[in-house]
N, C-alpha and C positions, 0 to 999 in steps of 0.2 A: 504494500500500500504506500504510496506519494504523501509525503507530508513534507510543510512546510515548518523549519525549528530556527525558531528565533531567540537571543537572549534579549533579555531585558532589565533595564534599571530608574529607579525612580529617585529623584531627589527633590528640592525644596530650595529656595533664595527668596531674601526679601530685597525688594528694589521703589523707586518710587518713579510715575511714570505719567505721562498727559496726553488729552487729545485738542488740544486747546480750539480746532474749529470744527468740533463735534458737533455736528446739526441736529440735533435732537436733543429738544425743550426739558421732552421728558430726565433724562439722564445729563442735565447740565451742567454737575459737577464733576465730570469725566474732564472737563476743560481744566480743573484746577491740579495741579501738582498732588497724587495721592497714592498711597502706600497698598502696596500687596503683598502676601507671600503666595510667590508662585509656585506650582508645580509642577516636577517637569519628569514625565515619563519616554523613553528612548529604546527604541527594539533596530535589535540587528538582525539579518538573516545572516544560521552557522551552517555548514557544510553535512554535518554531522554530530550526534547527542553525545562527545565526549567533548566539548567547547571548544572550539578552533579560534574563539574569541573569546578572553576571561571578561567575567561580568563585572568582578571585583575591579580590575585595570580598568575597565573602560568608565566603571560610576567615578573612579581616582579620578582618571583626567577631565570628567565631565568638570566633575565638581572645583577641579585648581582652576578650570578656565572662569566657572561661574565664580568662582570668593576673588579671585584676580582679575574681574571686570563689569561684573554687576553688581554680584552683592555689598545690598545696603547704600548703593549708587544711583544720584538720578539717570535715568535714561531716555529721559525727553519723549520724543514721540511714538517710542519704539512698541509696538503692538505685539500679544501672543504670539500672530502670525510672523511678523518678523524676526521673534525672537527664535520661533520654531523653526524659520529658514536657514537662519544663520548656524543652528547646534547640527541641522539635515545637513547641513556644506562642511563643515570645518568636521564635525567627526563623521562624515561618512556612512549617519544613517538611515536607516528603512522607514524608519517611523518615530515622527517629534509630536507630544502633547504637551502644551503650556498654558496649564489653569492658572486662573487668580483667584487664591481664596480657595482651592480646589470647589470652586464652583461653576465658573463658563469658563468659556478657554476656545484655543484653537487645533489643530489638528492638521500635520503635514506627513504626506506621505511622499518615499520617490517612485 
């Protein structure tokens, strides 16, 4: 049987972030400077079920990029979706989720 095996790793940063020409009345303090902790789920496709990529090395280097560039850092306009693109590019995976609040979020696949 065909199966698809992926690892996967979740982690957590807090950042504070804006959408300053948010067009929507309802949600109008999305425009002001405001704080989340985000979450951030990341899957790899592995070759094989004895890990051809460790989970533990790859949560390590998510996380030094995140405390060495976001965490606890304004990040101006920067959206889930942006943030999800940027971890899909630089580490090379299958699939980015970045909640706020582990409540909405976005969702990138390659």
């Amino acid at each position: 049987m065909f199966m698809n095996l992926y690892i996967v790793i979740k982690t957590t940063f807090s950042a504070v972030h804006h959408w300053p020409e948010c067009p929507h009345e309802d949600v109008y303090y999305l425009r002001a400077p405001h704080r989340h902790l985000f979450y951030v789920t990341m899957k790899w496709k592995v070759d094989h079920d004895n890990r051809d990529k460790e989970f533990i090395t790859m949560k390590k280097s998510v996380d030094k990029f995140l405390k060495d560039n976001w965490e606890g850092r304004f990040l101006g306009r920067k959206s889930c979706e942006m943030m999800g693109k940027k971890l899909l590019d630089l580490f090379d995976a299958d699939f980015v989720s970045v909640f706020e609040d582990n409540e909405n979020g976005a969702e990138v696949y390659r």
